[in-house]
KEKE-3310 file (N, C-alpha, C; in steps of 0.2 Angstrom, whole numbers, plus 5000, padded with zeros to 4 digits):
npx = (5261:5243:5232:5223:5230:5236:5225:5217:5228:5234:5238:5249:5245:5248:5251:5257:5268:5283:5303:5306:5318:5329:5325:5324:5339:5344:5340:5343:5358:5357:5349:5346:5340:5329:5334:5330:5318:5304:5287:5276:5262:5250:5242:5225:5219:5221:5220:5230:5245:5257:5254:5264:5266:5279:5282:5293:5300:5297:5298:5289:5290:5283:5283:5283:5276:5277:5261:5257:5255:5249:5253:5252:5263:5269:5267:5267:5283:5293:5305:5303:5290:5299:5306:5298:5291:5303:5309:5301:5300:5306:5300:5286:5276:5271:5272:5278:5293:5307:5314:5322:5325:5323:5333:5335:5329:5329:5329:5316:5307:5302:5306:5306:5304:5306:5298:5294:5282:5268:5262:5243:5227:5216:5204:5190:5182:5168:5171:5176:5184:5187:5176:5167:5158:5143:5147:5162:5165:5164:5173:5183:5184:5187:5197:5205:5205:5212:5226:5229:5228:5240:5250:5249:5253:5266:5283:5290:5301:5311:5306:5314:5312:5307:5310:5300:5292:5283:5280:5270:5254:5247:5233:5229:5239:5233:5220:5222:5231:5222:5214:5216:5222:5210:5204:5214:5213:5201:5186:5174:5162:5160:5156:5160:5162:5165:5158:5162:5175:5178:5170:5179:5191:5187:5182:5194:5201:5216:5228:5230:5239:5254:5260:5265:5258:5247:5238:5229:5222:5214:5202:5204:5218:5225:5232:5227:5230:5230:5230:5223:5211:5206:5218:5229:5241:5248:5250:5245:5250:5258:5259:5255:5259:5264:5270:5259:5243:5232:5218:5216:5220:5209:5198:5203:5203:5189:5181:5180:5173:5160:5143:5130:5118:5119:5114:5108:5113:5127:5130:5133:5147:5155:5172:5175:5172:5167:5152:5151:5138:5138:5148:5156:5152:5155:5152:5156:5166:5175:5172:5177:5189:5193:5190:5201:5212:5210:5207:5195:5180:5173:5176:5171:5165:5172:5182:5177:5170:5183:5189:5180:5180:5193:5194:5187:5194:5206:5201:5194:5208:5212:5204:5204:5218:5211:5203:5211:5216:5227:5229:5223:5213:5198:5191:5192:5182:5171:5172:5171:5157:5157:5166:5156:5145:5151:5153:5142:5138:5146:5140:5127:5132:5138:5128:5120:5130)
npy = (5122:5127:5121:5124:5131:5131:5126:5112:5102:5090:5081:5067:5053:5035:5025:5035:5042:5046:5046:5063:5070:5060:5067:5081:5082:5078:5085:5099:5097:5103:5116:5129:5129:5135:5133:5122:5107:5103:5109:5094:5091:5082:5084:5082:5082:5076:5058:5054:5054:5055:5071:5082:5095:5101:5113:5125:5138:5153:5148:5138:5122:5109:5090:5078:5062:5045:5034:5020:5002:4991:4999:5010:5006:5016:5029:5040:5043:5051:5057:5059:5072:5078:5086:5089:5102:5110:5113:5118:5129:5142:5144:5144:5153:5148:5137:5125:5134:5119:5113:5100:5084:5068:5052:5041:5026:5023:5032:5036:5029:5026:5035:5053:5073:5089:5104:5123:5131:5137:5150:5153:5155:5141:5132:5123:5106:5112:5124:5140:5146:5159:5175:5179:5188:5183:5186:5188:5175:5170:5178:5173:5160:5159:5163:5153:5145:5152:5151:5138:5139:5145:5137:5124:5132:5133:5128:5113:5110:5123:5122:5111:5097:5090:5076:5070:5067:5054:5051:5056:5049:5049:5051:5037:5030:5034:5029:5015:5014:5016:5011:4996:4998:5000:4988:4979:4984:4981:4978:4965:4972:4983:4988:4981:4991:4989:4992:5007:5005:5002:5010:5021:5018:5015:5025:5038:5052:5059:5066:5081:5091:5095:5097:5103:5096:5097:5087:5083:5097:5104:5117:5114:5114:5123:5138:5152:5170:5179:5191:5195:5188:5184:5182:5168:5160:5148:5133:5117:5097:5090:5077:5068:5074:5077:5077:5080:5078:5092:5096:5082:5083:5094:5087:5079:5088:5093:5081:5083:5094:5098:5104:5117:5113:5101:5082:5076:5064:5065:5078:5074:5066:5080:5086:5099:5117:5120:5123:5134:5148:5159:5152:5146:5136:5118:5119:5132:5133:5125:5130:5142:5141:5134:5143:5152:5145:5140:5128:5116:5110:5098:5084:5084:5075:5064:5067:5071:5061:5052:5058:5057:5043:5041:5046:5038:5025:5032:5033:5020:5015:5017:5013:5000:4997:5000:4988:4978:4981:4988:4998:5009:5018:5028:5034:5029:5019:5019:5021:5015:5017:5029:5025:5019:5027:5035:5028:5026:5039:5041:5030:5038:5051:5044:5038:5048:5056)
npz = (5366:5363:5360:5349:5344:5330:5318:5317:5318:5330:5347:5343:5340:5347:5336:5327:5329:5331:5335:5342:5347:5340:5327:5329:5331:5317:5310:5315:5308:5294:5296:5302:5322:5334:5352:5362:5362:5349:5349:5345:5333:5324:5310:5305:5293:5283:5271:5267:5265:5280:5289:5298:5312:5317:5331:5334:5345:5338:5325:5314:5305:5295:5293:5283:5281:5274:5275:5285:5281:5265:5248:5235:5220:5215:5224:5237:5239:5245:5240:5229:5228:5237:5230:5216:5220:5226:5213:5209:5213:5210:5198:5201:5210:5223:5231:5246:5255:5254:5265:5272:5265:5271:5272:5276:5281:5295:5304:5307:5301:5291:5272:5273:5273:5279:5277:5275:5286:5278:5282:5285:5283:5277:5269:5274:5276:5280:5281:5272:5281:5283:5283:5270:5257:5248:5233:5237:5237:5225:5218:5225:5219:5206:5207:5213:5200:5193:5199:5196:5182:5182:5185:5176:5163:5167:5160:5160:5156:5158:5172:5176:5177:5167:5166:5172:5165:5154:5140:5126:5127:5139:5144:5142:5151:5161:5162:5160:5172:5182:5183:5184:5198:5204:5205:5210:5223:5226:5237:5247:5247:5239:5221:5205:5195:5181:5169:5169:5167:5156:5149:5149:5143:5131:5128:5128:5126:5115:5122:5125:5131:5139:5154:5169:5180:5195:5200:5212:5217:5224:5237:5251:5247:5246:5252:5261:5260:5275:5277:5266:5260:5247:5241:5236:5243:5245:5237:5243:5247:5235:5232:5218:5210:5193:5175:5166:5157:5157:5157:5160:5174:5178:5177:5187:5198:5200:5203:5217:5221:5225:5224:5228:5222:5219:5221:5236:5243:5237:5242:5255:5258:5253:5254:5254:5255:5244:5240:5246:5248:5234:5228:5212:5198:5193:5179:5177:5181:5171:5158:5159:5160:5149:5140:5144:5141:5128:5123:5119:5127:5121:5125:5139:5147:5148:5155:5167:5171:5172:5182:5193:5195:5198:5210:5217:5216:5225:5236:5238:5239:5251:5259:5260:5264:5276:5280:5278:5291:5292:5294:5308:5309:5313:5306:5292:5290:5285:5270:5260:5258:5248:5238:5232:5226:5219:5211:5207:5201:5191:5182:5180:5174:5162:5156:5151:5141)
capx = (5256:5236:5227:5218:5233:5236:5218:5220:5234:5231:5241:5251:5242:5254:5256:5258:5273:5292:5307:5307:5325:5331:5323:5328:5347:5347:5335:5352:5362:5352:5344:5347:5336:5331:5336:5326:5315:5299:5282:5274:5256:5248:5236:5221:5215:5224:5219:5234:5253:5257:5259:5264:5267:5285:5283:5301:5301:5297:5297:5286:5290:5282:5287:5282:5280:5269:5256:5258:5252:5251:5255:5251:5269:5270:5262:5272:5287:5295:5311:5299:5288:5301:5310:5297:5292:5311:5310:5294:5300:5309:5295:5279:5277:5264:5276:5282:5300:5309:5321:5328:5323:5326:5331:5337:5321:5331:5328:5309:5301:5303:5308:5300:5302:5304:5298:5294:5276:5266:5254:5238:5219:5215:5198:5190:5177:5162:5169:5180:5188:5184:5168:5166:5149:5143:5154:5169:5165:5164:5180:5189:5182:5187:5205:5208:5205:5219:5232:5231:5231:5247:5253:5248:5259:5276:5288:5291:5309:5312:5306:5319:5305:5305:5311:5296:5287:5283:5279:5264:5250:5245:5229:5230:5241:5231:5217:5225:5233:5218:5210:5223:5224:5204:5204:5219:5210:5193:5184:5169:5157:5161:5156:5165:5165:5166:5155:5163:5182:5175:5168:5184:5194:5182:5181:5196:5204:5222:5231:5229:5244:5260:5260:5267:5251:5248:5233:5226:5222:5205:5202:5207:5225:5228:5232:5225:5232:5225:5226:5218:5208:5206:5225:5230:5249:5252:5247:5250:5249:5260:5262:5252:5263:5267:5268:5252:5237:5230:5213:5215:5220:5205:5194:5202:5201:5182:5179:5180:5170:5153:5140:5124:5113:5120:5110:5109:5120:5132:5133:5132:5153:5160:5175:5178:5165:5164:5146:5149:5134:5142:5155:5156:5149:5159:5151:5158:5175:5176:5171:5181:5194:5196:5191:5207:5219:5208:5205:5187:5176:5170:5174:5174:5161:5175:5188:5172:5170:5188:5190:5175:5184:5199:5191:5183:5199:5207:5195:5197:5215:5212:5196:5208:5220:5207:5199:5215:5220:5234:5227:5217:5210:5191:5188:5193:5178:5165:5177:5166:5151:5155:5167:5148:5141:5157:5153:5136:5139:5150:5136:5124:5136:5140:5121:5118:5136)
capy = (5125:5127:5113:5126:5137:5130:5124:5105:5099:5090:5078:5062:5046:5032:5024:5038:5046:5045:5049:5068:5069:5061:5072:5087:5081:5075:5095:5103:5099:5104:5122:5133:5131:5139:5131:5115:5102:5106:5104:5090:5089:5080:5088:5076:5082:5072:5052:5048:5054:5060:5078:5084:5101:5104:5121:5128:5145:5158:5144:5132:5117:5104:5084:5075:5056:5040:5030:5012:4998:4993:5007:5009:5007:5021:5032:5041:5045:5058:5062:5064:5075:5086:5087:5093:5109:5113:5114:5122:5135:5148:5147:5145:5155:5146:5131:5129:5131:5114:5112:5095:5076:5062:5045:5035:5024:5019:5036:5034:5021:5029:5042:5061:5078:5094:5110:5127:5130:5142:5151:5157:5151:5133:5131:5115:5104:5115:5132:5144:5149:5168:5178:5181:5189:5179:5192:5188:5170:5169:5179:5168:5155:5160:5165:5148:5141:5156:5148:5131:5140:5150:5130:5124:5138:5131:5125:5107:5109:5127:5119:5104:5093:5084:5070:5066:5066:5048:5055:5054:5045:5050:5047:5030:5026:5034:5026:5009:5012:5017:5003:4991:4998:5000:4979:4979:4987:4977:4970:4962:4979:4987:4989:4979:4997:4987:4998:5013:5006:4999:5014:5024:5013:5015:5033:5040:5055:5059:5071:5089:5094:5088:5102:5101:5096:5096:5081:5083:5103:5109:5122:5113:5111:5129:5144:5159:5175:5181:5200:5198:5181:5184:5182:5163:5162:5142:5126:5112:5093:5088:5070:5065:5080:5075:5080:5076:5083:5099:5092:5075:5087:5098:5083:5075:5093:5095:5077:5086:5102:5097:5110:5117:5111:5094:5079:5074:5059:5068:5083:5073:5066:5086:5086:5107:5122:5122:5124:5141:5152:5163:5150:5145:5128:5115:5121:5140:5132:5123:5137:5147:5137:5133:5150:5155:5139:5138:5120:5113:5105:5094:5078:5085:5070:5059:5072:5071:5052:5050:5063:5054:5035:5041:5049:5032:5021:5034:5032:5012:5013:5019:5008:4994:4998:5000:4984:4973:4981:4990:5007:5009:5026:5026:5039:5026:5015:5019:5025:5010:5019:5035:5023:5015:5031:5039:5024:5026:5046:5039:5029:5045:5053:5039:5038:5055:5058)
capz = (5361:5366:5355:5343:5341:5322:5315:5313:5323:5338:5347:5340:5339:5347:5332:5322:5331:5329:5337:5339:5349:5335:5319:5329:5329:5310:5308:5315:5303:5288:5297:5310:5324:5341:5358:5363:5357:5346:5351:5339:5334:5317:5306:5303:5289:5276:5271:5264:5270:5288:5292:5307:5314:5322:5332:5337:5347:5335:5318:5312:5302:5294:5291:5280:5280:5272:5280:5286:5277:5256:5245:5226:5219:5213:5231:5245:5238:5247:5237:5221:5233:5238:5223:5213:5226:5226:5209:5206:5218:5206:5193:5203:5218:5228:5236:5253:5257:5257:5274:5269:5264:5275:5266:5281:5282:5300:5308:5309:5300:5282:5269:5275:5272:5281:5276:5279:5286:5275:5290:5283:5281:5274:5268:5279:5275:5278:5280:5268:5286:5282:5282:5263:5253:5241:5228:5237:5238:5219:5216:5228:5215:5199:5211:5213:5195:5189:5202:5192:5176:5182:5186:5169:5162:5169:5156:5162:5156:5164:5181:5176:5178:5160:5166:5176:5159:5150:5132:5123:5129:5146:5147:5140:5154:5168:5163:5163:5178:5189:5182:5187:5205:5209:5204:5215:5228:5229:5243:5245:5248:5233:5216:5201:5190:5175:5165:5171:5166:5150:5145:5150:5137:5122:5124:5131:5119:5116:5127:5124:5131:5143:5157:5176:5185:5203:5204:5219:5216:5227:5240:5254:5249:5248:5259:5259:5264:5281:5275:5262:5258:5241:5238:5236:5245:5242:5237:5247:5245:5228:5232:5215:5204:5186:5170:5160:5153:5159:5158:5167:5183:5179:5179:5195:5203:5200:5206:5223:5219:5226:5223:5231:5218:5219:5226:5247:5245:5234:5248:5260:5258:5251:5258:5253:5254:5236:5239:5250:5245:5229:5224:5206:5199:5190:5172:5177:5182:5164:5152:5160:5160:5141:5137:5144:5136:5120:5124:5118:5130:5119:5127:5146:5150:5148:5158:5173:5173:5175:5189:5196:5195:5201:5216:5220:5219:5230:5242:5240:5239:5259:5262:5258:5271:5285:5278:5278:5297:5289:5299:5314:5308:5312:5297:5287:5291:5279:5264:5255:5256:5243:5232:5228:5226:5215:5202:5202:5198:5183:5176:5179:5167:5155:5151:5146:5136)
cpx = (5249:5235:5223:5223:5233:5230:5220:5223:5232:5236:5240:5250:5248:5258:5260:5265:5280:5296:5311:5312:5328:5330:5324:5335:5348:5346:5343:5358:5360:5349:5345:5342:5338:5333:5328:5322:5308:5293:5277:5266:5254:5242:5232:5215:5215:5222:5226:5242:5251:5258:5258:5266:5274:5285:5289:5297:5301:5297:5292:5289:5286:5284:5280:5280:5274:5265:5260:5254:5255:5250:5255:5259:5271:5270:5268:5277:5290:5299:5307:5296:5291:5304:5307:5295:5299:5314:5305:5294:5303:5302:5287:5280:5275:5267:5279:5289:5304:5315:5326:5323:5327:5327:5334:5330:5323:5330:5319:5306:5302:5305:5303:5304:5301:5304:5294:5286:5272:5258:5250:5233:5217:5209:5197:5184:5170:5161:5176:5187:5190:5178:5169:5159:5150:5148:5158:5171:5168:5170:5185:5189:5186:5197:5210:5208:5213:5224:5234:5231:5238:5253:5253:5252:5264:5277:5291:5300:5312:5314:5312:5316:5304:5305:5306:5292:5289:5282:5272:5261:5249:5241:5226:5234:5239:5224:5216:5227:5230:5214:5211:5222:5217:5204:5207:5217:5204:5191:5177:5162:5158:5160:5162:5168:5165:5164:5158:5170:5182:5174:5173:5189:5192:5182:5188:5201:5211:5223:5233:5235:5250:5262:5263:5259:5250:5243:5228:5222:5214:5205:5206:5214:5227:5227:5231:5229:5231:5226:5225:5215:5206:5211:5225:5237:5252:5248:5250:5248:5253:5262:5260:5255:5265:5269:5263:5249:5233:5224:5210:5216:5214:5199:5196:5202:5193:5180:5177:5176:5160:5147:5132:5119:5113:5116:5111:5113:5128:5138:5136:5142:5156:5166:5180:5173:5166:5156:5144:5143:5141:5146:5153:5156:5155:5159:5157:5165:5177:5174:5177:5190:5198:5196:5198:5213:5215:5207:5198:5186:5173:5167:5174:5172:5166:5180:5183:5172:5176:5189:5186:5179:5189:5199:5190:5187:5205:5206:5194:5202:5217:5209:5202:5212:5216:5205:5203:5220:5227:5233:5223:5213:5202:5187:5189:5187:5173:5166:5171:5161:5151:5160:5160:5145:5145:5156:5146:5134:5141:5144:5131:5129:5135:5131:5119:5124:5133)
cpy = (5122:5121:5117:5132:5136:5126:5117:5100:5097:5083:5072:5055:5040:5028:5027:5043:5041:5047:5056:5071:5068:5063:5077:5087:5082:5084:5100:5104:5099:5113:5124:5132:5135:5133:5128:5111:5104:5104:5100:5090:5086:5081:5081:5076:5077:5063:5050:5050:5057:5066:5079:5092:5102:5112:5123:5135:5148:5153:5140:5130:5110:5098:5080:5066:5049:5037:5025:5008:4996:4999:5006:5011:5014:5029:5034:5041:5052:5060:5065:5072:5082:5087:5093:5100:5114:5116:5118:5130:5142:5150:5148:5147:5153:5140:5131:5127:5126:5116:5107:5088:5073:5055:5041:5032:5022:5025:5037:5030:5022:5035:5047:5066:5084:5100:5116:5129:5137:5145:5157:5154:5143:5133:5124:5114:5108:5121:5134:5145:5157:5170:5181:5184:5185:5182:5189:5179:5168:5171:5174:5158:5155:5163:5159:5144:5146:5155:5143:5133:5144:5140:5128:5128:5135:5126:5117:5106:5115:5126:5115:5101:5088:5079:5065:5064:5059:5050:5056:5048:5042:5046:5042:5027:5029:5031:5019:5009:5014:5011:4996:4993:4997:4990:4978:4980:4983:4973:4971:4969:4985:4986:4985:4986:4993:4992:5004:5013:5006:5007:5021:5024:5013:5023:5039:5047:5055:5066:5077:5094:5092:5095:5100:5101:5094:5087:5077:5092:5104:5111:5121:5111:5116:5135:5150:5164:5180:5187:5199:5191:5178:5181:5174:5164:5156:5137:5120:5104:5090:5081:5067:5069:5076:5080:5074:5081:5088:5097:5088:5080:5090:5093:5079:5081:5092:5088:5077:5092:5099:5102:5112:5114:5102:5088:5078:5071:5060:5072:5080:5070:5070:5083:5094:5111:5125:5125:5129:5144:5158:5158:5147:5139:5126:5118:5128:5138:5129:5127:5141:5145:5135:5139:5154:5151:5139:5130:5120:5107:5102:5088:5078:5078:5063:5061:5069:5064:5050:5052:5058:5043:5036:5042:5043:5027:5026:5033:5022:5009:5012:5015:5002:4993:4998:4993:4978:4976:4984:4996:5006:5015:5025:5030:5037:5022:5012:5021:5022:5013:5026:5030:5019:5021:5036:5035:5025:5034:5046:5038:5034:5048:5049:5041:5044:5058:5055)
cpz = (5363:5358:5349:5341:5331:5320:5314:5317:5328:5341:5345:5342:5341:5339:5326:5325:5329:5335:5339:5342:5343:5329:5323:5327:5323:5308:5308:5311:5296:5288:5305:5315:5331:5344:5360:5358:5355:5348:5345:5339:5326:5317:5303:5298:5280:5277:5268:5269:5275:5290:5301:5305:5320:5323:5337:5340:5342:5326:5317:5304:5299:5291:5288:5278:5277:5275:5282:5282:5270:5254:5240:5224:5217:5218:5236:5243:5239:5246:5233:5225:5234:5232:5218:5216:5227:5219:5204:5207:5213:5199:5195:5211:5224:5232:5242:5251:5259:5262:5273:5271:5268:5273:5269:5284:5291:5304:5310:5305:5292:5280:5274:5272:5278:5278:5277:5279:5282:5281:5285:5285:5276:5274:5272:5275:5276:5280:5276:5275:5288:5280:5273:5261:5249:5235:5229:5237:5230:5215:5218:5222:5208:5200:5210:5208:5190:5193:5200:5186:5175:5183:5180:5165:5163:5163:5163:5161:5158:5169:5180:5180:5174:5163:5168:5170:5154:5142:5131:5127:5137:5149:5145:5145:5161:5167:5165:5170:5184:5187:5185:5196:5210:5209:5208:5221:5232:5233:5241:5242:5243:5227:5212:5196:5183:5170:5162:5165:5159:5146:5145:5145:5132:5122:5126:5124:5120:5120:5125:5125:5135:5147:5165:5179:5190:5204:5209:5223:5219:5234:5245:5255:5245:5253:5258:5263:5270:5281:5271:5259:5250:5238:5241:5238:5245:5244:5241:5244:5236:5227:5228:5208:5200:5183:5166:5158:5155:5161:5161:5174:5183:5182:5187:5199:5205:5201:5212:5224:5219:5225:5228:5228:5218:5227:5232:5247:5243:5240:5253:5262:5253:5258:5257:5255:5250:5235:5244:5246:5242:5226:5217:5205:5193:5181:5168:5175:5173:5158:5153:5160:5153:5138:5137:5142:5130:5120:5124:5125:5129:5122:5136:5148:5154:5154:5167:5175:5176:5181:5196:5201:5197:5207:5220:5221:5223:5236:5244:5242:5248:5262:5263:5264:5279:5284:5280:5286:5297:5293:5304:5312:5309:5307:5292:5288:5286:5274:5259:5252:5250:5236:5228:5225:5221:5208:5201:5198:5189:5180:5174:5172:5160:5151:5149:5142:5131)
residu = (UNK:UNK:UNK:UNK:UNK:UNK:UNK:UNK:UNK:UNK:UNK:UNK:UNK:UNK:UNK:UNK:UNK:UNK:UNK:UNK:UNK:UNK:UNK:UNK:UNK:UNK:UNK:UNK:UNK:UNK:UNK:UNK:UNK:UNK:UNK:UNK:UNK:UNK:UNK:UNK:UNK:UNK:UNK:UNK:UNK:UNK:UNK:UNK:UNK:UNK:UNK:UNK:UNK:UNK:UNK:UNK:UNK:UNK:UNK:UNK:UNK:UNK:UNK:UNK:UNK:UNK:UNK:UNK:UNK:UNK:UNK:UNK:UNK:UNK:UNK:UNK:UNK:UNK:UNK:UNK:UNK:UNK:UNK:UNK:UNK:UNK:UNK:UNK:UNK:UNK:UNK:UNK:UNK:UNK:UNK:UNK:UNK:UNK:UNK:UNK:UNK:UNK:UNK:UNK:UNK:UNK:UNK:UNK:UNK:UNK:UNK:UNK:UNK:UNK:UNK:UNK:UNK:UNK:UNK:UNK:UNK:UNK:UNK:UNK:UNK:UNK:UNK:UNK:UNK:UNK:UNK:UNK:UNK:UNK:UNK:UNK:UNK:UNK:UNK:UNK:UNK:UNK:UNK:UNK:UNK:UNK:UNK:UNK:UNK:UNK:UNK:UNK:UNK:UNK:UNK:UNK:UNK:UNK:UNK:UNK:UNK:UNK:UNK:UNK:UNK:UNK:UNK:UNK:UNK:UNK:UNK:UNK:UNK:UNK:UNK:UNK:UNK:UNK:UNK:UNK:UNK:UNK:UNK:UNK:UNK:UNK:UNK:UNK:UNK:UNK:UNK:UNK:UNK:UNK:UNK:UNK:UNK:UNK:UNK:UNK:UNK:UNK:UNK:UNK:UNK:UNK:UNK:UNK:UNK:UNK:UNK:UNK:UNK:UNK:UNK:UNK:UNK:UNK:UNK:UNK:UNK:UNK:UNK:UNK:UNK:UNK:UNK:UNK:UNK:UNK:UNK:UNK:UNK:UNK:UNK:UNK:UNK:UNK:UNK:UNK:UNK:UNK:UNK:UNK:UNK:UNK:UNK:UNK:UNK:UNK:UNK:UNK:UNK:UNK:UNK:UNK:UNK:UNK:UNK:UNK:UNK:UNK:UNK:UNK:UNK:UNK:UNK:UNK:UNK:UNK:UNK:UNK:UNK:UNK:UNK:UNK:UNK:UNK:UNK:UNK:UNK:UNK:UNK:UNK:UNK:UNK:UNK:UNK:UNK:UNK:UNK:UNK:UNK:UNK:UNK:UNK:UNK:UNK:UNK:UNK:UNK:UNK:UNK:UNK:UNK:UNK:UNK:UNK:UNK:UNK:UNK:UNK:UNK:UNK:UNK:UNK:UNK:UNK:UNK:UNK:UNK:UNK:UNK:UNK:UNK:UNK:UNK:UNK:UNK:UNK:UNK:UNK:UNK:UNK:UNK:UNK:UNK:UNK:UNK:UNK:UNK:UNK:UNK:UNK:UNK:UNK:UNK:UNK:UNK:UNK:UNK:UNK:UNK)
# end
């Protein structure tokens, strides 16, 4: 396979490879393939789990598997992972086709996941991946905020899902428990956040609602349809999927949704082309948003802050691992430098809420 045939994928890093003899055998008996072995490449778009790209003759598959290193206990669970995708799949149509879970951590190094590859367009860092007009930019906008409210919409107990649900009092335990992990996380070159967590805690409201929510929801972790770019044809990325609050997802979505109007150091680490010319800004996204659930925006600031704060110990959660030699990643190097700049956003905020 040529090196730009699938956008992304490029050959496997020594230490980030496996035994692909053995995951064809275990693959065979799970799923028909063709005749020989796959060619492998890993997509190096993601900071956190490993994907690869298995291309058989005439199929593509993707696997699935966690990084190296510390792991936030709760992080990299790839039965959860596939489980919920498998289960989402009859009520929400945007998921890829699971192939089969791997739970022999003796066949490569840990749990994974294979399944079936969704071939379209991926929005990248600083292009949509298709020629749009500002028009159609702006529809693809307002495209992608009616895919998460078709998500939000699922019955939790429909999907047979509930269980992943704690009860009452969400975001009172996702506030605590991002607070907990950035403390967990801190080295020297970074921010205490004090203020931030503090002011998280005194103002945090109750939970609006208890919906199946992705958590990791923005441009680049969906596929567009390459006849028709407008059309969304599935969401990718669910390793952070719950049940919680409609709103805590909105706000950790648009912690990603960097805009044209926004300052130089802000732009300068987008990791979407949320700021194509025509696309829709954070404010459009959130009007529009509760206009169609009837949910006030009263307290977004609070919704924005968090998004923001959890953005940042994501971001340190990684730092950490490159910090403590747990990765070799060279893109991990400077992680530090937008977790300073994601708290100092927050206090921006705090002070005019």
């Amino acid at each position: 396979m040529a090196a730009d045939v699938v956008e992304g994928a490029r050959a496997v890093r020594d230490e980030d490879s496996f035994d692909v003899p053995a995951v064809d055998r275990w693959l065979r008996t799970h799923t028909d393939l063709p005749d020989g072995l796959p060619d492998v490449r890993q997509f190096s778009g993601g900071a956190s789990n490993l994907t690869y790209l298995l291309r058989y003759d005439g199929r593509d598959l993707i696997l699935r598997r966690p990084p190296a290193g510390t792991k936030a206990k709760s992080a990299h669970d790839m039965g959860r992972e596939y489980r919920i995708q498998a289960a989402l799949a009859p009520v929400f149509p945007y998921v890829p086709t699971m192939v089969a879970h791997g739970t022999d951590p003796e066949l490569i190094g840990s749990e994974f996941y294979v399944m079936e590859r969704i071939a379209g367009t991926i929005p990248r860092r600083s292009s949509l991946g298709v020629d749009l007009t500002p028009e159609q930019t702006r529809q693809l906008g307002f495209t992608l905020i009616d895919t998460l409210l078709a998500l939000h919409q699922v019955d939790p107990v429909e999907a047979g899902l509930a269980d992943l649900s704690r009860g009452d009092g969400y975001v009172e335990r996702q506030v605590h428990g991002w607070t907990e992990r950035y403390r967990k996380a801190k080295t020297w070159n970074v921010g205490g956040a004090e203020k931030v967590m503090t002011w998280l805690e005194a103002n945090r409201p109750a939970d609006v609602g208890s919906r199946v929510i992705h958590n990791d929801f923005r441009l680049d972790n969906v596929v567009l349809d390459p006849a028709d770019p407008l059309r969304v044809i599935g969401v990718l990325d669910w390793e952070l999927a719950t049940i919680g609050d409609p709103l805590m997802d909105l706000g950790s979505g648009l912690a990603y949704w960097v805009q044209a109007d926004d300052d130089w150091a802000f732009r300068r680490f987008r990791l979407q082309p949320s700021d194509a010319p025509g696309m829709i800004s954070r404010d459009e996204i959130v009007d529009y948003y509760c206009a169609r659930t009837g949910l006030d925006r009263g307290n977004w600031a609070f919704y924005e802050v968090f998004g923001l704060f959890r953005l940042a110990v994501i971001a340190q959660q990684i730092y950490y691992r490159y910090h403590h030699k747990q990765t070799r990643n060279p893109r991990f190097k400077n992680l530090w430098l937008p977790v300073n700049l994601l708290e100092r956003r927050c206090r921006q905020i705090i002070r005019k809420a």
